[in-house]
One Martini backbone bead per residue (centre of mass of N, CA, C, O) as a GRO file, in nm:
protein
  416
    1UNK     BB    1   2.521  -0.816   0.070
    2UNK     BB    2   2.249  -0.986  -0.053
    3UNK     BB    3   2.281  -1.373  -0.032
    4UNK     BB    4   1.959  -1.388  -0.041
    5UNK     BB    5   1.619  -1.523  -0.127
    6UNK     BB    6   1.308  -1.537  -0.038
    7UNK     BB    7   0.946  -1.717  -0.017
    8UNK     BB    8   0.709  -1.692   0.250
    9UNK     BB    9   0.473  -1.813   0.412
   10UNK     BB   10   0.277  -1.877   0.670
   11UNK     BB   11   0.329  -2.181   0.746
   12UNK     BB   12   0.696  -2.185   0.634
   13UNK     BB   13   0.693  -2.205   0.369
   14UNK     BB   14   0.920  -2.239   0.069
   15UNK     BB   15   0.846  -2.108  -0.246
   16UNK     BB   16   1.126  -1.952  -0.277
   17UNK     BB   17   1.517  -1.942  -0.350
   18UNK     BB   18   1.802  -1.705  -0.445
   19UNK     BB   19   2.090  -1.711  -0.465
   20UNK     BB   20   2.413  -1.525  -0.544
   21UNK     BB   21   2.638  -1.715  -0.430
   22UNK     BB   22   2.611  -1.927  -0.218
   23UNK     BB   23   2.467  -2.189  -0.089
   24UNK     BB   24   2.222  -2.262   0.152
   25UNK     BB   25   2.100  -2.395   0.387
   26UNK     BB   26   1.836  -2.432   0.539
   27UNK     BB   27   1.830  -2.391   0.826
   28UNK     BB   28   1.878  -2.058   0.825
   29UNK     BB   29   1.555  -2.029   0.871
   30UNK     BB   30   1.493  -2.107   1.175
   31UNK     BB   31   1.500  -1.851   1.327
   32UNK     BB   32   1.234  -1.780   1.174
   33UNK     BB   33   1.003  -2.004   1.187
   34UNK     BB   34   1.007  -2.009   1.469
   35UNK     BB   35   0.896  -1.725   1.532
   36UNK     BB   36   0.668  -1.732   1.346
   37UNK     BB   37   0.515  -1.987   1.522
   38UNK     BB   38   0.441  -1.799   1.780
   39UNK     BB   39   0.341  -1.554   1.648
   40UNK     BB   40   0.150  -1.342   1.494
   41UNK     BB   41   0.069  -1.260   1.184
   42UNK     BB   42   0.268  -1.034   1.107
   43UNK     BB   43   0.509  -1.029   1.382
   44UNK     BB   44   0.763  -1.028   1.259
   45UNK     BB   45   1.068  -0.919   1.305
   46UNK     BB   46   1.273  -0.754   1.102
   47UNK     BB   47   1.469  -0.892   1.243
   48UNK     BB   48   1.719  -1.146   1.263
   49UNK     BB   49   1.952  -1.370   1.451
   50UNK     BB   50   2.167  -1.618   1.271
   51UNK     BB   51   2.458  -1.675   1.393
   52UNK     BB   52   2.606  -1.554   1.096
   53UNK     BB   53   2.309  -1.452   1.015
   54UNK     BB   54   2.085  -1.186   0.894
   55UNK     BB   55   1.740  -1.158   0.911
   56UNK     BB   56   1.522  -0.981   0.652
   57UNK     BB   57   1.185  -0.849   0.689
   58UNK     BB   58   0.847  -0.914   0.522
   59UNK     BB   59   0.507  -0.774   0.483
   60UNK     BB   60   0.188  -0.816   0.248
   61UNK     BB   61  -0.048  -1.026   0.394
   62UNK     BB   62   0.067  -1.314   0.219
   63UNK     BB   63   0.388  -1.276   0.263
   64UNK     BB   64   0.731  -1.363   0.272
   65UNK     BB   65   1.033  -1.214   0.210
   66UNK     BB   66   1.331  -1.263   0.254
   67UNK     BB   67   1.651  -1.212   0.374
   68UNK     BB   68   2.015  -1.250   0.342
   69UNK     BB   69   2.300  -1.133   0.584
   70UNK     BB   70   2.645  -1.113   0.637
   71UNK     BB   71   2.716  -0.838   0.645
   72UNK     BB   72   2.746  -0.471   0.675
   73UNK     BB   73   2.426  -0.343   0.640
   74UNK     BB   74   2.132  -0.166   0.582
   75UNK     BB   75   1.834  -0.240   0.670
   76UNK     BB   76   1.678  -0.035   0.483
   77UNK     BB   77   1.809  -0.109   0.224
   78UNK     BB   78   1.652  -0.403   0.230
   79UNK     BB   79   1.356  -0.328   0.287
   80UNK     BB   80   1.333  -0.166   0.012
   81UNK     BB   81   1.382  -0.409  -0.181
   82UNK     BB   82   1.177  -0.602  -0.067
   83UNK     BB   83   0.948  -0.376  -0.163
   84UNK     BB   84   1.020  -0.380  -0.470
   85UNK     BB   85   0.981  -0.691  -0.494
   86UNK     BB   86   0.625  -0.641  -0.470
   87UNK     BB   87   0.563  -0.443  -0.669
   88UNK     BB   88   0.696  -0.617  -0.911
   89UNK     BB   89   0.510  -0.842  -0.863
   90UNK     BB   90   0.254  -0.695  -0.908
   91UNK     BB   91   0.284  -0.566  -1.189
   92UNK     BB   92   0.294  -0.891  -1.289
   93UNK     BB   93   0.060  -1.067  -1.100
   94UNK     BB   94  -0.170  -0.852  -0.930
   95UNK     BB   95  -0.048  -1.051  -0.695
   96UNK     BB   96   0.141  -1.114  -0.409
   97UNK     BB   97   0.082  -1.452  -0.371
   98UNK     BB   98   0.107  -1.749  -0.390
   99UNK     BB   99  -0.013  -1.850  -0.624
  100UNK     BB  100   0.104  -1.678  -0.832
  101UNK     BB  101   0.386  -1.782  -0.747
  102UNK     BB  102   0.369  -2.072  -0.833
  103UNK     BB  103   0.239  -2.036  -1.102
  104UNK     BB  104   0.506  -1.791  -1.176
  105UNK     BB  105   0.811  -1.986  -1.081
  106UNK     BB  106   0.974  -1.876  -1.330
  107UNK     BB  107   0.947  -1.556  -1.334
  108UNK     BB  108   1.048  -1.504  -1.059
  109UNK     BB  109   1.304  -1.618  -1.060
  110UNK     BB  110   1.417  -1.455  -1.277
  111UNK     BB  111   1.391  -1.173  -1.177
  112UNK     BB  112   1.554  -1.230  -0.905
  113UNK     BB  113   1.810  -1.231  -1.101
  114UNK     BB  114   1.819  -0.930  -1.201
  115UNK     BB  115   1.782  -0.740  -0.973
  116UNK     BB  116   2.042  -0.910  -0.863
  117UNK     BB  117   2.436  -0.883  -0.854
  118UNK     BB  118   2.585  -1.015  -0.644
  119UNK     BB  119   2.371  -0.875  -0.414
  120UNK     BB  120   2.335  -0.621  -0.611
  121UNK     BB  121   2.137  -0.369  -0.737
  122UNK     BB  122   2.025  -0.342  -1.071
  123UNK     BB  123   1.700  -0.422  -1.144
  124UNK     BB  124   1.404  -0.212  -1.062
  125UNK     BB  125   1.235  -0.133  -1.280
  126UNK     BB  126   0.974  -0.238  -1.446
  127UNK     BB  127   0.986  -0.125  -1.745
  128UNK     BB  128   1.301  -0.296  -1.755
  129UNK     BB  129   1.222  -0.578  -1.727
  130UNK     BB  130   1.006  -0.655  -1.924
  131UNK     BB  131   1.246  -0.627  -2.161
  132UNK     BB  132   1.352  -0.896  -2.033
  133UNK     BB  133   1.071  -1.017  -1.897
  134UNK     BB  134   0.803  -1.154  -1.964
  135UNK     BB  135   0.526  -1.188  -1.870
  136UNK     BB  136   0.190  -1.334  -1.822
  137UNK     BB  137   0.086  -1.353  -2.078
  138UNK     BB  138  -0.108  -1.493  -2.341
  139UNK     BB  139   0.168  -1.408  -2.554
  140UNK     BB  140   0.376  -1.571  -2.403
  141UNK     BB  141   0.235  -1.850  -2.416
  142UNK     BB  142   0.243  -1.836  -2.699
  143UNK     BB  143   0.534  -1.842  -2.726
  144UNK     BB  144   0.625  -2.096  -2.579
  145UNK     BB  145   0.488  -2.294  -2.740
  146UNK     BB  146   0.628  -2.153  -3.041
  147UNK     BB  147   0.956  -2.122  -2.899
  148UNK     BB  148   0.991  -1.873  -2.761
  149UNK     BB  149   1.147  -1.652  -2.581
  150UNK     BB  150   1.159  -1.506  -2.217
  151UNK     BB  151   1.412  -1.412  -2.270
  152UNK     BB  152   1.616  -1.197  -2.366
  153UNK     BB  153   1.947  -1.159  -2.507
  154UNK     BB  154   1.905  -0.858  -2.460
  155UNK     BB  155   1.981  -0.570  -2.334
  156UNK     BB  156   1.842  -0.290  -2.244
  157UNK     BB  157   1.894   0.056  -2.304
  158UNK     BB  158   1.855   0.109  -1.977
  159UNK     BB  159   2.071  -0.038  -1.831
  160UNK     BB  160   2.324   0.142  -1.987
  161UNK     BB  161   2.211   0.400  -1.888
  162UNK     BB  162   2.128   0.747  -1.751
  163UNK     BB  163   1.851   0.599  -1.770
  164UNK     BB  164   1.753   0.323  -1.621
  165UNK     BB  165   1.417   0.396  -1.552
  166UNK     BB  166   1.432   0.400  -1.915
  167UNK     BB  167   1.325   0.266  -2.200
  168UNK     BB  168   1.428   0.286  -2.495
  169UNK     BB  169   1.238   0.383  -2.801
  170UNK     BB  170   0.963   0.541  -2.719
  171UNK     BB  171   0.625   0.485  -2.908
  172UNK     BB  172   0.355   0.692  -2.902
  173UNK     BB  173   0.041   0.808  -3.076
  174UNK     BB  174  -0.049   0.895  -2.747
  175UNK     BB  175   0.011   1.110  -2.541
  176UNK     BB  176   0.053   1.078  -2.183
  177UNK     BB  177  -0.015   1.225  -1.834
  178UNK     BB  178  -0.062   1.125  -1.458
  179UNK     BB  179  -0.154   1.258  -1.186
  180UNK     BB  180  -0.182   1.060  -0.851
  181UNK     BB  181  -0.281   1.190  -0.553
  182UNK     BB  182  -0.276   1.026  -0.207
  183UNK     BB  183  -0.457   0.977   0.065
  184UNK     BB  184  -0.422   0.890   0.404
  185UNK     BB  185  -0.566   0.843   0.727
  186UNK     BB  186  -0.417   0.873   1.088
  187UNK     BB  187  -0.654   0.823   1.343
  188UNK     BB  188  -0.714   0.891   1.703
  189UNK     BB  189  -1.062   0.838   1.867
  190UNK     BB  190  -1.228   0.944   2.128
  191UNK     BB  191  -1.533   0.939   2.286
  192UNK     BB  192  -1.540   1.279   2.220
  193UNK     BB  193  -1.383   1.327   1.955
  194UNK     BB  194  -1.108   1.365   2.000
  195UNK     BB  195  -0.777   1.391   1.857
  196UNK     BB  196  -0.497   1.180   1.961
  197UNK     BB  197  -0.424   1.134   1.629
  198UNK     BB  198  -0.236   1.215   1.364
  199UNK     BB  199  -0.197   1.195   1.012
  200UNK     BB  200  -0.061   1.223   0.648
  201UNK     BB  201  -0.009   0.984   0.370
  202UNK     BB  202   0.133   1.040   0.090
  203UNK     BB  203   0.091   0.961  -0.287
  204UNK     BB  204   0.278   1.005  -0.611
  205UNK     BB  205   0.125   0.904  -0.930
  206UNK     BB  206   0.207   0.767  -1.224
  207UNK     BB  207   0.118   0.798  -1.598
  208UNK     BB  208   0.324   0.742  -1.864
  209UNK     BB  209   0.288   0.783  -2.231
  210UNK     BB  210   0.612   0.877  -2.352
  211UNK     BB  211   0.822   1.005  -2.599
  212UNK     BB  212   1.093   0.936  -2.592
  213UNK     BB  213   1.283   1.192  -2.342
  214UNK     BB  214   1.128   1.339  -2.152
  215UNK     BB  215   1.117   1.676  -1.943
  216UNK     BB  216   0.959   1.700  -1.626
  217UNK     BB  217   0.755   1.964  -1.432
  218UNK     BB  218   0.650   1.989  -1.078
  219UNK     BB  219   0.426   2.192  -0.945
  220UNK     BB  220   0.321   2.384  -0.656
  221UNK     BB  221   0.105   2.587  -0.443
  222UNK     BB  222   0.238   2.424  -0.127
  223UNK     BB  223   0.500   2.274  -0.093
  224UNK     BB  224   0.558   2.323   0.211
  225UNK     BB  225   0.365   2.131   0.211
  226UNK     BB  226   0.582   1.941   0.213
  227UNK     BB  227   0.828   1.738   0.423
  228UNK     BB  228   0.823   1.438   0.463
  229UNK     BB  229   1.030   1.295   0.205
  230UNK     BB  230   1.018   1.105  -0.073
  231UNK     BB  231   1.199   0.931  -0.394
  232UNK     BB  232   1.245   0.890  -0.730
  233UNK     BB  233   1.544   0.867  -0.875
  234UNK     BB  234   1.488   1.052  -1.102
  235UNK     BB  235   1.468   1.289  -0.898
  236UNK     BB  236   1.609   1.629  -0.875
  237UNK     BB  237   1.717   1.759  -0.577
  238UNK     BB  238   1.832   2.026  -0.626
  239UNK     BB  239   1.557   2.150  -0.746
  240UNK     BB  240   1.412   2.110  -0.491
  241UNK     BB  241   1.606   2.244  -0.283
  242UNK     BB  242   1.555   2.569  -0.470
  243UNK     BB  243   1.224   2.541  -0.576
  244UNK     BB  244   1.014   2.280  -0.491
  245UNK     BB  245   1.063   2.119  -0.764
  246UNK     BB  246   0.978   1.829  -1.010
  247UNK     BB  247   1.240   1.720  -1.138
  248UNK     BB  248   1.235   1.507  -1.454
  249UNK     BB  249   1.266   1.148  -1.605
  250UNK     BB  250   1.073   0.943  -1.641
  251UNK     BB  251   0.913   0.660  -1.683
  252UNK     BB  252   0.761   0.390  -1.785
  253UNK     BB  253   0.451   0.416  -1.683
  254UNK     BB  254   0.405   0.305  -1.369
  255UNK     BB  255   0.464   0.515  -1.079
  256UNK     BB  256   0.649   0.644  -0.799
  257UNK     BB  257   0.724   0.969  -0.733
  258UNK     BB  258   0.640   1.018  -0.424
  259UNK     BB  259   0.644   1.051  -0.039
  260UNK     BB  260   0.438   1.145   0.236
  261UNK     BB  261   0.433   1.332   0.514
  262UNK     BB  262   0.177   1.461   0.788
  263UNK     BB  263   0.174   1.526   1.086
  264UNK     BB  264   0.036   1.661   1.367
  265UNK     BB  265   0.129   1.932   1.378
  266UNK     BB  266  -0.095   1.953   1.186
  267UNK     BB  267  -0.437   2.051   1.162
  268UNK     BB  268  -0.668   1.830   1.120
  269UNK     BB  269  -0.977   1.798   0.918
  270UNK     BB  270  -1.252   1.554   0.964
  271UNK     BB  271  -1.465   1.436   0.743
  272UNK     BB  272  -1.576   1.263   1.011
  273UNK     BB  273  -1.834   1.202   1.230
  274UNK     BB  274  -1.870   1.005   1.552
  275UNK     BB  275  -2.115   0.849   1.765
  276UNK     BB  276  -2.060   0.634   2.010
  277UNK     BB  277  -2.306   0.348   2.193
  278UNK     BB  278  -2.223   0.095   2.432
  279UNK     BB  279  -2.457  -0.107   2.619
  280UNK     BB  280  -2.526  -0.307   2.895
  281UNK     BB  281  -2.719  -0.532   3.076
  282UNK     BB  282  -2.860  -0.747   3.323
  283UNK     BB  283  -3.044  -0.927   3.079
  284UNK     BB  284  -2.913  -0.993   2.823
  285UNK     BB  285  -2.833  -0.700   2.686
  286UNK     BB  286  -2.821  -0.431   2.462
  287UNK     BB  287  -2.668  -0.147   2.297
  288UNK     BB  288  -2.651   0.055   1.971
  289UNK     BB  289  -2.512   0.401   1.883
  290UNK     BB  290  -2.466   0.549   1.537
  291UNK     BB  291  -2.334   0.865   1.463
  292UNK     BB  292  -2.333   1.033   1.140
  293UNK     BB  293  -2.094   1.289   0.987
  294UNK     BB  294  -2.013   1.533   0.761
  295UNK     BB  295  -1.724   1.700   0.735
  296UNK     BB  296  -1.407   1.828   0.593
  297UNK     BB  297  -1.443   1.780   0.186
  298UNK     BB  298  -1.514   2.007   0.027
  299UNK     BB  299  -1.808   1.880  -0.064
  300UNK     BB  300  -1.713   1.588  -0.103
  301UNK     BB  301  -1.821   1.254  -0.159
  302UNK     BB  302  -1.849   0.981   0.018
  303UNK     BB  303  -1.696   0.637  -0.030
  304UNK     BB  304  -1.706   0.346   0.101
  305UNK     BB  305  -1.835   0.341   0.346
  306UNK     BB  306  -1.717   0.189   0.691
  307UNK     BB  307  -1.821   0.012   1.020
  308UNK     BB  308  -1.580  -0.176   1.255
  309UNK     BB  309  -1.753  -0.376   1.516
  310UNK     BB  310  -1.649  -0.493   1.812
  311UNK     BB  311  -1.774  -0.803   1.978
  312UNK     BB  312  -1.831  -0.986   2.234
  313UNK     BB  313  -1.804  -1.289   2.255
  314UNK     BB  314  -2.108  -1.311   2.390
  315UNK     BB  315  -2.196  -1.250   2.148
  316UNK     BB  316  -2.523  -1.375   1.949
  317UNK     BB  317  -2.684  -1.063   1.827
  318UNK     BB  318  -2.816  -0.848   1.586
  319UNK     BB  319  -3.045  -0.579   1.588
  320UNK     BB  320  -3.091  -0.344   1.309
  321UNK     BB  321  -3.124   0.011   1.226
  322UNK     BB  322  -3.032   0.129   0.913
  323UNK     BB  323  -3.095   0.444   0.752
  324UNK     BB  324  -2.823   0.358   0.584
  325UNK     BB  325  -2.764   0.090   0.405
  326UNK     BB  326  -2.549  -0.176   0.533
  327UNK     BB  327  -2.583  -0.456   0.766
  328UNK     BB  328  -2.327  -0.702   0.972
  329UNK     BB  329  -2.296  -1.025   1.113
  330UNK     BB  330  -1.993  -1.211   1.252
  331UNK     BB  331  -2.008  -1.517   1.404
  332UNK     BB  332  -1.697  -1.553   1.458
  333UNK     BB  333  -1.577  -1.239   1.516
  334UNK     BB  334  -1.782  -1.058   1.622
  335UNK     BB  335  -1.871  -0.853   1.377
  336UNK     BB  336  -1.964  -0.490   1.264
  337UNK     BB  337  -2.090  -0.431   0.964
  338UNK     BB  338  -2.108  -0.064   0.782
  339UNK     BB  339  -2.255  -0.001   0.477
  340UNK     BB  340  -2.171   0.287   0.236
  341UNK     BB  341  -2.169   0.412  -0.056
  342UNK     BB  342  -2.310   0.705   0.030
  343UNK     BB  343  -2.294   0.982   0.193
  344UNK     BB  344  -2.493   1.228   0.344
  345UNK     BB  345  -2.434   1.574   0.353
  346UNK     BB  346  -2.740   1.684   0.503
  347UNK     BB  347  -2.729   1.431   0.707
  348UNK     BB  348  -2.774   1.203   0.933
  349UNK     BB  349  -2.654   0.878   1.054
  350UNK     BB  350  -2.789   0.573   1.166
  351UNK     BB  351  -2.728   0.293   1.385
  352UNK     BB  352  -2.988   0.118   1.569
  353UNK     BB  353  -3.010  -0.143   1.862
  354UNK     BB  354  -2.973  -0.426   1.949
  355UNK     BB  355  -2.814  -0.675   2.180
  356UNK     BB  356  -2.773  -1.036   2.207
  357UNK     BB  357  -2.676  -1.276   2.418
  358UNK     BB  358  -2.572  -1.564   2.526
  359UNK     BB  359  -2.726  -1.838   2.707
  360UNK     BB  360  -2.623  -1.726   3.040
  361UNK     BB  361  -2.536  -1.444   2.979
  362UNK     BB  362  -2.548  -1.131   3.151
  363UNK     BB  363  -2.269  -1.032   3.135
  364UNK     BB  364  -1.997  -0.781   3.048
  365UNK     BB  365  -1.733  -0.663   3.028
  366UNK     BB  366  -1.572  -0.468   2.877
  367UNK     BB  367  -1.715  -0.224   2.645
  368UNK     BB  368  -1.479  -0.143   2.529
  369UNK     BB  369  -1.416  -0.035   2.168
  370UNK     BB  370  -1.233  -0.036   1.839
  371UNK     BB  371  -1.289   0.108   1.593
  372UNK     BB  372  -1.290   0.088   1.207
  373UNK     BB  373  -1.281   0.276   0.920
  374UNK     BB  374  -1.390   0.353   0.625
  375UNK     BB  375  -1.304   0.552   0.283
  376UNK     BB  376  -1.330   0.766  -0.002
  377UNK     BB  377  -1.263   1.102  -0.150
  378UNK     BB  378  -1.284   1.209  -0.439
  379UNK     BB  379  -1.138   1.519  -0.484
  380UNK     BB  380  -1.002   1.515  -0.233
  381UNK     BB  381  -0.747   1.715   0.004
  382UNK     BB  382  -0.622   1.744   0.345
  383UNK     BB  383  -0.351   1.887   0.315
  384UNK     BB  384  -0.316   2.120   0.062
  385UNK     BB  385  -0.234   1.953  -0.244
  386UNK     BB  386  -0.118   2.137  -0.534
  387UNK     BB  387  -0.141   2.127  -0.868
  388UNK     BB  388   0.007   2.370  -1.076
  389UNK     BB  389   0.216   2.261  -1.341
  390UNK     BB  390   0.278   2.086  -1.601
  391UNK     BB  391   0.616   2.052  -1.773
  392UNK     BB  392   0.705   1.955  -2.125
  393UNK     BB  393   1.010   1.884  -2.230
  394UNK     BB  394   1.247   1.764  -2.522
  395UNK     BB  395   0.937   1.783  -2.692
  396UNK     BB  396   0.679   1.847  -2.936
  397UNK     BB  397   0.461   1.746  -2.835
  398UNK     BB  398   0.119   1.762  -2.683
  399UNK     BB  399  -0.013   1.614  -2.422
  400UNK     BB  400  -0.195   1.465  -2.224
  401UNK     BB  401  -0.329   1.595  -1.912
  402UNK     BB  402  -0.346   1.478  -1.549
  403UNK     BB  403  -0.564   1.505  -1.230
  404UNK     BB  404  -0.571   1.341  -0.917
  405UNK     BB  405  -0.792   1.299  -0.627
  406UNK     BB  406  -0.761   1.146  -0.295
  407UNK     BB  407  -0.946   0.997   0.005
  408UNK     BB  408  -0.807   0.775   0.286
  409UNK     BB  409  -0.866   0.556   0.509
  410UNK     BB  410  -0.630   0.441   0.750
  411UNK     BB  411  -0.564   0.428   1.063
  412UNK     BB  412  -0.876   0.437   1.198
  413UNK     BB  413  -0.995   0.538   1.548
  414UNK     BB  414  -1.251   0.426   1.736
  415UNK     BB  415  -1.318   0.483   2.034
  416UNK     BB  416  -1.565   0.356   2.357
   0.00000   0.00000   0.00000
């Protein structure tokens, strides 16, 4: 299966690397460093051949993951257990990052040790790791100093039992369980406002604190939204696929329920209107005019909106005057950024002003471009994905639940 674990920088060094069977040359990374070095970050090709083995990486925008692989392997198998060890990383040093992972290179170290068994994958979820091989919290340091060990001696009953994804013997004095529903929208629209492409990626979080091992049904009003689907190995596929609800036995703590895709067939409406228009003059300057208005929201109020306006090389200044909110002019990357912590649903917003080019320039290339937006909606759902009821069984008490919708803008892109 998976020969080797690698965990590099940006530079091309190599900050971990883990063998499960024979240790490798260093050499074999050389066909992934050549190919980082001459591609823009992030842009190395998921597979790489090089010699006798296959490189397989990610990028999770501040580090690559790489695996080596000399048999014949399912590819995607390999790039979502890649995908698998980012969440445990984050899990335990919340951001895996070089620092984090230089500072705690002995507990990285660990994980992916007990994560893979001569290739093959052991643990991975997050709450049975924990009980073989504690955080860096400042409890393990303590333990550390005084001689405990950070990594027990017994396998925790999680990992030899058919509900590996759950260590046993779990006991809380307040139950509770939280389902938090999580849209992105990946929209690009054209200069008349019309939608180009359109698609909303679900994620279905949950926090779990229950004692026991509790048996939960979560049922929706409109199941049959939820299209391209996938799950957390816990869940009951029999179930999904007779009744479209979804059964499982949780993990302990924090984890991704499923994913799920709802394509462009499905015709979506779009939270907010954007009206942008930027012309430039033959005496070296400019105009920049960007009218905001609140669309399809359920209501609900837009937070942390945002639009990133890429501007040519040549421009020098810009003087603008937004109704709402701040912007900001970045001298270096040529970017405008309007940012307001809550758009006003009664209202248009605009940001309108001049842009002056640097001395001697008279002319601009084309002026089309793509702007970038972001925002944030609690409480709503651009999809119509709604929680009928979660039933917790095969436990007496009765914890308190609960369910939070948010939606975030993913790739959205305004054409000029």
């Amino acid at each position: 299966m998976i020969h080797s674990i690698y965990i590099v920088n940006i530079s091309g060094d190599t900050l971990i690397e883990k063998h499960y069977r024979r240790p490798l040359k260093k050499q074999v990374l050389d066909p992934f460093i050549e190919i980082q070095s001459k591609v823009p970050v992030g842009d190395v090709p998921p597979t790489i051949f090089g010699h006798k083995h296959h490189i397989i990486n990610v990028f999770n925008g501040l580090l690559y993951f790489v695996a080596v692989v000399q048999t014949d392997v399912s590819t995607l198998f390999v790039i979502e257990f890649l995908h698998r060890i980012m969440e445990v990383f984050k899990e335990y040093f919340g951001q895996a990052s070089e620092l984090k992972v230089t500072q705690y290179s002995v507990i990285a170290a660990q994980v992916l040790e007990e994560m893979l068994d001569n290739g093959f994958p052991l643990a991975t979820e997050p709450n049975v790791l924990k009980e073989m091989i504690r955080p860096p919290t400042w409890a393990a340091m303590f333990d550390s100093v005084t001689g405990a060990k950070g990594v027990r001696e017994k396998l925790p009953q999680g990992t030899i039992s058919n509900t590996q994804w759950r260590r046993a013997g779990v006991k809380y004095t307040s139950n509770e369980c939280f389902v938090d529903i999580e849209e992105s929208i990946d929209a690009i629209i054209d200069k008349n406002g019309h939608i180009v492409f359109s698609e909303i990626r679900g994620q279905i979080n949950c926090k779990t604190k229950l004692s026991g091992m509790p048996d939960l049904n979560l049922s929706f009003v409109n199941p049959r939204a939820l299209d391209d689907v996938s799950f957390h190995p816990c869940v009951r596929l029999n179930e999904w696929q007779n009744s479209r609800n979804l059964s499982f036995i949780p993990p302990d703590g924090n984890f991704v329920l499923s994913n799920y895709v709802i394509g462009p067939e499905q015709q979506i409406s779009l939270p907010v209107n954007v009206r942008p228009s930027i012309s430039f003059s033959d005496e070296g300057y400019g105009r920049l005019d960007i009218e905001v208005s609140t669309g399809s929201t359920g209501g609900k109020m837009i937070e942390d909106f945002a639009i990133i306006i890429p501007m040519p090389k040549s421009v020098n200044q810009a003087s603008l005057t937004p109704t709402v909110g701040t912007y900001s002019f970045d001298q270096v990357t040529k970017t405008i950024k309007w940012e307001i912590k809550k758009l006003p649903n009664t209202s248009t917003s605009s940001l309108t002003g001049s842009i002056s080019l640097t001395p001697g320039v008279t002319k601009v290339g084309k002026t089309a471009c793509t702007m970038a937006l972001q925002l944030r909606i609690p409480g709503y759902c651009p999809s119509g994905v709604k929680v009928n009821r979660l039933d917790i069984t095969c436990e007496k008490y009765k914890p308190f639940k609960g369910v939070k919708y948010t939606t975030k803008a993913g790739r959205y892109q305004l054409r000029t």
